[in-house]
Residue frames as a rotation matrix with the C-alpha (Angstrom) as fourth column:
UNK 1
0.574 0.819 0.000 0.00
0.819 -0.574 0.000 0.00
0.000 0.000 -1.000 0.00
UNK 2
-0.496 -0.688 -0.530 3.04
0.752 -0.645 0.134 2.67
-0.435 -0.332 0.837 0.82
UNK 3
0.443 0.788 0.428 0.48
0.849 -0.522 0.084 5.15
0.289 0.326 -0.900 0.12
UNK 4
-0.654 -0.496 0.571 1.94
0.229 -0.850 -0.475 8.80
0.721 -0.180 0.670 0.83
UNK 5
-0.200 0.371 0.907 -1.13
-0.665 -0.731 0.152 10.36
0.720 -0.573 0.392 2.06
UNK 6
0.829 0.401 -0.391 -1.84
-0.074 0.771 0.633 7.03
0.555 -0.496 0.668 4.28
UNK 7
-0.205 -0.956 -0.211 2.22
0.888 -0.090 -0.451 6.99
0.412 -0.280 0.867 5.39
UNK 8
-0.538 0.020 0.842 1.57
-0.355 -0.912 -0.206 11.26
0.764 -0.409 0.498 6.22
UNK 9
0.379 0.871 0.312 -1.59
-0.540 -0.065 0.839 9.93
0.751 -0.487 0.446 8.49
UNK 10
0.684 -0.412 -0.602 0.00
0.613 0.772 0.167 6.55
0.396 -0.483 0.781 10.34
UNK 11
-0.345 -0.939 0.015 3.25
0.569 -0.222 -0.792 9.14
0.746 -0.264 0.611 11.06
UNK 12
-0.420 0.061 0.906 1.17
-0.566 -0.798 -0.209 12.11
0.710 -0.600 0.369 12.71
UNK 13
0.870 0.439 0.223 -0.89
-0.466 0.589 0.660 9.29
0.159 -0.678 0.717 14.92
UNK 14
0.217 -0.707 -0.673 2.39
0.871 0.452 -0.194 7.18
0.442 -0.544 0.714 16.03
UNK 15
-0.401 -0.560 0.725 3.45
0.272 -0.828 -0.489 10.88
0.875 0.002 0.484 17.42
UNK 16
-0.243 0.641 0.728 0.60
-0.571 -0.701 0.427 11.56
0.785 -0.312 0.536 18.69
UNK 17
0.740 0.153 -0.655 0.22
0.147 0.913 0.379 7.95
0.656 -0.377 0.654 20.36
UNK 18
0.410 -0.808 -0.423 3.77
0.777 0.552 -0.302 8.39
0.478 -0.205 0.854 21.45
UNK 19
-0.839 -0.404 0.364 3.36
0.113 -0.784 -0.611 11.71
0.532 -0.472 0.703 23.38
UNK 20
-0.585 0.393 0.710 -0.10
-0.808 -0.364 -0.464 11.60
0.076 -0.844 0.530 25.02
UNK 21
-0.942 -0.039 0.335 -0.85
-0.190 0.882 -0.431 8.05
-0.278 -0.470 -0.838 24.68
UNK 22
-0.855 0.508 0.105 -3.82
0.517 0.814 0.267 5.80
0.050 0.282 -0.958 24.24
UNK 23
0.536 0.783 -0.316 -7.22
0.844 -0.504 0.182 7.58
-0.017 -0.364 -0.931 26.03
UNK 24
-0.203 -0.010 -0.979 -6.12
0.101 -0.995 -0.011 11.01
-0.974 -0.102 0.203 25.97
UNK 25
-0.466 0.061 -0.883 -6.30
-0.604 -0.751 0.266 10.90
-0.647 0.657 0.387 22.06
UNK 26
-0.636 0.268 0.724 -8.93
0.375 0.927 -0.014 8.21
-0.675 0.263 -0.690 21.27
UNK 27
0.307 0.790 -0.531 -10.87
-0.075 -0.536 -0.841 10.28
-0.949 0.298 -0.105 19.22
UNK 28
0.397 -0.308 -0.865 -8.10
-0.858 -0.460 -0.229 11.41
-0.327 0.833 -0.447 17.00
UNK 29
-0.580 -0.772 0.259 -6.79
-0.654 0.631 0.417 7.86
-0.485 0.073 -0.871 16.77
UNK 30
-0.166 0.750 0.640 -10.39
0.439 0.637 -0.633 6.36
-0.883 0.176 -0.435 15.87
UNK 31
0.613 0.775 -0.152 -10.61
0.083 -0.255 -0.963 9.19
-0.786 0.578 -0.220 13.12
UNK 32
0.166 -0.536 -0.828 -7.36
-0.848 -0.506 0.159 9.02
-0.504 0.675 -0.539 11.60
UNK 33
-0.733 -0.081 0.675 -7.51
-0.026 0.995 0.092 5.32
-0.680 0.050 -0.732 11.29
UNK 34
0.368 0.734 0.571 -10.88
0.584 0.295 -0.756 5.55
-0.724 0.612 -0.320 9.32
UNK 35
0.674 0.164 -0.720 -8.98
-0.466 -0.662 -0.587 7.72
-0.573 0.732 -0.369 6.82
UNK 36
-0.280 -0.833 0.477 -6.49
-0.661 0.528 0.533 5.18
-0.696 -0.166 -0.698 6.86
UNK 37
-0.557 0.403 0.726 -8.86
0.176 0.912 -0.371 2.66
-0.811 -0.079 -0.579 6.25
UNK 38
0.708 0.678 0.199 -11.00
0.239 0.035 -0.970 4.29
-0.665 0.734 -0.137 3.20
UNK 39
0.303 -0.605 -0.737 -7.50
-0.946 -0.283 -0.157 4.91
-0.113 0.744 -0.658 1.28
UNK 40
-0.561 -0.642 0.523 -6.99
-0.626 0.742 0.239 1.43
-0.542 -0.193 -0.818 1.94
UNK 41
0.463 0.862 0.206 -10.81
-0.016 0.240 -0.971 0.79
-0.886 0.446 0.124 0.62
UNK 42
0.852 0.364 -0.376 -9.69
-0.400 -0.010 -0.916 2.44
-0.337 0.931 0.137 -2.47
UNK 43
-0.262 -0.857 -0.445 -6.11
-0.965 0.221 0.143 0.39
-0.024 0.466 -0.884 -3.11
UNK 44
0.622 0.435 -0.651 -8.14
-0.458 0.876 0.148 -2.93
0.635 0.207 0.744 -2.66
UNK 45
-0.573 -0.811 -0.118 -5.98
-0.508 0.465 -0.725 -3.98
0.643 -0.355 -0.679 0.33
UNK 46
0.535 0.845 -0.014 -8.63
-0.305 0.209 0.929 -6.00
0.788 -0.493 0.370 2.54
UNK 47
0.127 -0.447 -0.886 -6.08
0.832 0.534 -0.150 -6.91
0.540 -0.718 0.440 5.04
UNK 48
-0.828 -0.553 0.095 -5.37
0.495 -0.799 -0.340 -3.15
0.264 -0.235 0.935 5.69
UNK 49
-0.281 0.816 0.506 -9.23
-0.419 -0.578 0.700 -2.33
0.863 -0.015 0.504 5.73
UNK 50
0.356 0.684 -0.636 -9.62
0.137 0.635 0.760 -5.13
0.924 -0.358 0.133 8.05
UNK 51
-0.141 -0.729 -0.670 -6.98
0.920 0.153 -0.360 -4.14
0.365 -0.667 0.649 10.27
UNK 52
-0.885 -0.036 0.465 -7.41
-0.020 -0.993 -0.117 -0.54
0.466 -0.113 0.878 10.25
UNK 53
0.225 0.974 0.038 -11.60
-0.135 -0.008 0.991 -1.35
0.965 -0.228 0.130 10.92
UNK 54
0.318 -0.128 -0.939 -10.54
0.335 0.942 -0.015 -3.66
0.887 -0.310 0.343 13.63
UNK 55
-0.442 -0.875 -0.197 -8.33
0.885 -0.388 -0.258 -1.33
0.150 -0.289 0.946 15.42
UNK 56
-0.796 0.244 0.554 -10.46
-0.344 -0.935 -0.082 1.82
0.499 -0.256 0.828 15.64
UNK 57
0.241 0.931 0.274 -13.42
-0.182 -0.234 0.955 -0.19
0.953 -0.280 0.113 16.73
UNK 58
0.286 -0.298 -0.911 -11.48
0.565 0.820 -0.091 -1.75
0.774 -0.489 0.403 19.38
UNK 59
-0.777 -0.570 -0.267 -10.06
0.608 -0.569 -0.554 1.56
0.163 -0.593 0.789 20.76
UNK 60
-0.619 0.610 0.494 -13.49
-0.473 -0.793 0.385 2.93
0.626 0.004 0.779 20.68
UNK 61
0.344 0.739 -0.579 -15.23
-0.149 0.652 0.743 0.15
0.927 -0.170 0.335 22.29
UNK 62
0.531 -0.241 -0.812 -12.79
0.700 0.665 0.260 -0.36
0.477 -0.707 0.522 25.02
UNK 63
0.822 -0.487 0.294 -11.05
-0.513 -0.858 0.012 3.42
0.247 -0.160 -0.956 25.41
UNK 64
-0.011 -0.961 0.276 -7.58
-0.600 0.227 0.767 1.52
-0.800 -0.157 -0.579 25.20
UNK 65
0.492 0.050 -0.869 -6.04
-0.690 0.631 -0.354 -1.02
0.531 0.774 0.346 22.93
UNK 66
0.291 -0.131 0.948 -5.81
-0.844 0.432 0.319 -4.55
-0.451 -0.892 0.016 24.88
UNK 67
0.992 0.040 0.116 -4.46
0.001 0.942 -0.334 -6.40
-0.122 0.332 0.935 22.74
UNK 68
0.585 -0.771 -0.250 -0.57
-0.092 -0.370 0.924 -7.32
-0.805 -0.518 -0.288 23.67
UNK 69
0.060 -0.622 -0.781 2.39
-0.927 -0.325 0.187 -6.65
-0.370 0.713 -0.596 21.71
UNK 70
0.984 -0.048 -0.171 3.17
-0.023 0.921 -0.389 -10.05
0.176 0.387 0.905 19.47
UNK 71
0.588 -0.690 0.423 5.41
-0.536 0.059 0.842 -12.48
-0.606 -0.722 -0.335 20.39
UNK 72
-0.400 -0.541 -0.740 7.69
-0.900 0.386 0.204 -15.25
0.175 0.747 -0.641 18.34
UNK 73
-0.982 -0.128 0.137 6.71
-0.180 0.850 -0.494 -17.82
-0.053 -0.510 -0.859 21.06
UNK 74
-0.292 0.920 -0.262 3.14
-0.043 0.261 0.964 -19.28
0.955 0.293 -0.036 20.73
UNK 75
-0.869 -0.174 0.463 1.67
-0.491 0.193 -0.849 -19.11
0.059 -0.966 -0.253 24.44
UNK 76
-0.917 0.351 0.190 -0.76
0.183 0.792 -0.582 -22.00
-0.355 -0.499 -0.791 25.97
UNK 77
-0.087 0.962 -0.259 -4.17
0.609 -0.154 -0.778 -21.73
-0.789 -0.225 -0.572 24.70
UNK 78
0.607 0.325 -0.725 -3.19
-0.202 -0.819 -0.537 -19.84
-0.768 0.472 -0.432 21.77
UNK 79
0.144 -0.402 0.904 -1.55
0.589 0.769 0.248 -22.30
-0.795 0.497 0.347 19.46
UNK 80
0.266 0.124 0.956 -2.85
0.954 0.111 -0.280 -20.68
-0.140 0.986 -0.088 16.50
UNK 81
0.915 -0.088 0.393 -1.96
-0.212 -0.935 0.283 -16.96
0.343 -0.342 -0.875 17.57
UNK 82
-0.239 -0.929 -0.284 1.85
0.776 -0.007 -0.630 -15.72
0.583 -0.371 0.723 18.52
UNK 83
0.737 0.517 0.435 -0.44
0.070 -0.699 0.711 -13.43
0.672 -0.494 -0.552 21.06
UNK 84
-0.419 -0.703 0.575 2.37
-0.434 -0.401 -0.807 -11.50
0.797 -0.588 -0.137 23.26
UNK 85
-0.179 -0.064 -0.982 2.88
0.635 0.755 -0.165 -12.64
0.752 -0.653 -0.094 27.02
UNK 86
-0.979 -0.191 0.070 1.75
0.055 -0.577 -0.815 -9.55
0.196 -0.794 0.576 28.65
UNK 87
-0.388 0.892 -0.233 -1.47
0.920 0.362 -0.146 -11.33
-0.046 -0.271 -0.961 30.78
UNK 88
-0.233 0.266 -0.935 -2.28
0.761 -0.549 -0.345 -7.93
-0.605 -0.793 -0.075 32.24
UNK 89
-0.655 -0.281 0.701 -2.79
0.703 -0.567 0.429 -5.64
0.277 0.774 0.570 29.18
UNK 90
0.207 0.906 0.369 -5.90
0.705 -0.399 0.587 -4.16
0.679 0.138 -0.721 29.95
UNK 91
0.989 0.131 0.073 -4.62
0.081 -0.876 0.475 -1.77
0.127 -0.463 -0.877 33.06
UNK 92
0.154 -0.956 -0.250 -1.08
0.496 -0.144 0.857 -1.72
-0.855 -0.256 0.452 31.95
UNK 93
0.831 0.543 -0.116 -1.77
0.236 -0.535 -0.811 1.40
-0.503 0.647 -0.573 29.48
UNK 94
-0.011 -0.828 -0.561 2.11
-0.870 -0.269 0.414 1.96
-0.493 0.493 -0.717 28.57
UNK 95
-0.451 -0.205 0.869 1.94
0.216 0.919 0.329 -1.88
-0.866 0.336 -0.370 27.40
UNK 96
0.520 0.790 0.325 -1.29
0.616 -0.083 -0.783 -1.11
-0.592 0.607 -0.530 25.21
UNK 97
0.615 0.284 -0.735 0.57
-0.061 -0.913 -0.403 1.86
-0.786 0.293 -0.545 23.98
UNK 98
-0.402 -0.915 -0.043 3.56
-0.708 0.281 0.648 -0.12
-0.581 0.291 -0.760 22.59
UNK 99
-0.288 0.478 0.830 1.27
0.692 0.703 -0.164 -2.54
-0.662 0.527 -0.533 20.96
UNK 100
0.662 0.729 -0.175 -0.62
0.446 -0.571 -0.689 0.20
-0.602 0.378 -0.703 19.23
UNK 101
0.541 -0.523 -0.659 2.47
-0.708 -0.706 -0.021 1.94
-0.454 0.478 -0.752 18.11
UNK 102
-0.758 -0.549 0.351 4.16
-0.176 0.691 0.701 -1.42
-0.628 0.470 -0.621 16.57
UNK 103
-0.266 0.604 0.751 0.68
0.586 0.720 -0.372 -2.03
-0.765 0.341 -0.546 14.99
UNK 104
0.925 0.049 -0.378 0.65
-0.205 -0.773 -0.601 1.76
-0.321 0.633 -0.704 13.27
UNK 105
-0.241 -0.789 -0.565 4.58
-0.542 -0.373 0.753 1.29
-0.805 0.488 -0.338 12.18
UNK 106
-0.821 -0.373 0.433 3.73
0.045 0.713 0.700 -1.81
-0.569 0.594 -0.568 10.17
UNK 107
0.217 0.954 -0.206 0.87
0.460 -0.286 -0.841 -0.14
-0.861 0.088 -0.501 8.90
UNK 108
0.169 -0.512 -0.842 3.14
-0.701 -0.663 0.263 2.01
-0.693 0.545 -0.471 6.97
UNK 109
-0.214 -0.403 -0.890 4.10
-0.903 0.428 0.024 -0.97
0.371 0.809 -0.455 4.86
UNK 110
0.133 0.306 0.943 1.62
-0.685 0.716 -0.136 -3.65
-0.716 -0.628 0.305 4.83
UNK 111
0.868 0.087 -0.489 2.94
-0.452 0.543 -0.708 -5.33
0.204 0.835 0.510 1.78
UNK 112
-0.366 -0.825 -0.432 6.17
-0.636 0.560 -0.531 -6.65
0.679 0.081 -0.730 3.05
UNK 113
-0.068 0.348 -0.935 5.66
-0.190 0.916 0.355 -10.10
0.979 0.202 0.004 4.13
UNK 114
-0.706 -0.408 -0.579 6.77
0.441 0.386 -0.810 -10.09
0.555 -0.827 -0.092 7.49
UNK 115
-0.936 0.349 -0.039 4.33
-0.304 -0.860 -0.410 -6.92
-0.177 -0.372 0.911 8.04
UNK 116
-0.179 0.563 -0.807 1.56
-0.689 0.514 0.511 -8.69
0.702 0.647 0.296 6.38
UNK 117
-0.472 0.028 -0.881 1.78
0.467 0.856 -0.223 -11.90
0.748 -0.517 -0.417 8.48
UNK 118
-0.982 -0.184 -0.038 1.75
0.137 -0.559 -0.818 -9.48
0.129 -0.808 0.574 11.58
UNK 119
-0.620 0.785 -0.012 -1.40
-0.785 -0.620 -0.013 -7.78
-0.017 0.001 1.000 10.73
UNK 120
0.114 0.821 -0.559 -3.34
-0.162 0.571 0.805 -10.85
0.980 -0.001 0.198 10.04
UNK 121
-0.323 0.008 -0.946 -2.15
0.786 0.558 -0.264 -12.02
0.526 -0.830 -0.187 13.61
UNK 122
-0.796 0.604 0.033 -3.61
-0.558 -0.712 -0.427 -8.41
-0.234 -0.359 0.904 14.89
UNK 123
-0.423 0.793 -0.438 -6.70
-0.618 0.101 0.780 -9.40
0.663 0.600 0.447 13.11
UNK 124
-0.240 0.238 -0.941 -7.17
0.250 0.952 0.177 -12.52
0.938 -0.193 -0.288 14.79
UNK 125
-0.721 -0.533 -0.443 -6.37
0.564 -0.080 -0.822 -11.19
0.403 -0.842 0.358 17.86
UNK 126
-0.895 0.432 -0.110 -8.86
-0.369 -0.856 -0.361 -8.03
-0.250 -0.282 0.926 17.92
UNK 127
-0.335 0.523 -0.783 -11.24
-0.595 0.527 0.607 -10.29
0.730 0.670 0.135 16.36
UNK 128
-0.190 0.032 -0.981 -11.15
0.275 0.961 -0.022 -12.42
0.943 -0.274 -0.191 19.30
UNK 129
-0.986 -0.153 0.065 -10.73
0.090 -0.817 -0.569 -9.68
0.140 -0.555 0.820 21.60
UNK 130
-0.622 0.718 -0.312 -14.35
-0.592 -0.171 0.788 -8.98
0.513 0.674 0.532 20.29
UNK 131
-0.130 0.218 -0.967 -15.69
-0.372 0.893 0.252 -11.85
0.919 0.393 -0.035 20.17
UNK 132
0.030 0.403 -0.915 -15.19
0.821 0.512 0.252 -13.19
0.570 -0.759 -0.316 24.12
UNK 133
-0.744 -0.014 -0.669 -15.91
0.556 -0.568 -0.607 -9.37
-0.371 -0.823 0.430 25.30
């Protein structure tokens, strides 16, 4: 996708993420994501629409983003999922914020393979997230 105007958007929200954090700027993170997401609409990337969707509803629904950082290691109970090892995510808001801000860099360039892989394992993840909350 290495979209400029989608790269300009993903840079000013990792800033912004990365100086006042998660809930102080859920708004601006839920609306720059959906611009994310309708430039992604029009490059046909459905992995980026799904991720980007995924991701704003998640930080609206929950005023944080609880879903931990990925790991390498598969953990118990999550075979199919390399779901990070940090149990506590939900009221450990610097964790959430590091998750969020690895999930906007690789945003920037969801066609390389490794990025790619990633995001689907977001997917799953926020998907599930969902799903048993």
């Amino acid at each position: 996708m290495e979209n400029k105007e989608s790269v300009s958007i993903l840079n000013k929200l990792q800033k912004e993420v990365e100086s006042f954090g998660i809930k102080i700027k859920k708004d601006t993170i839920v609306e720059e994501l959906k611009k994310v997401r309708e430039i992604a609409l029009k490059l046909e990337n459905p992995r980026m629409v799904k991720a980007t969707r995924l991701t704003f509803e998640h930080v609206e629904a929950y005023e944080g983003f609880n879903i931990p950082m990925l790991s390498d290691e598969p953990i118990e109970g999550f075979e199919d999922s390399n779901l990070g090892n940090d149990v506590d995510i939900e009221s450990n808001e610097e964790a959430q914020k590091e998750s969020l801000l690895y999930l906007i860099s690789i945003m920037k360039d969801p066609t390389n393979r490794i990025n790619a892989s990633d995001l689907k394992e977001y997917n799953i993840l926020l998907k599930n997230y969902a799903e048993l909350h």
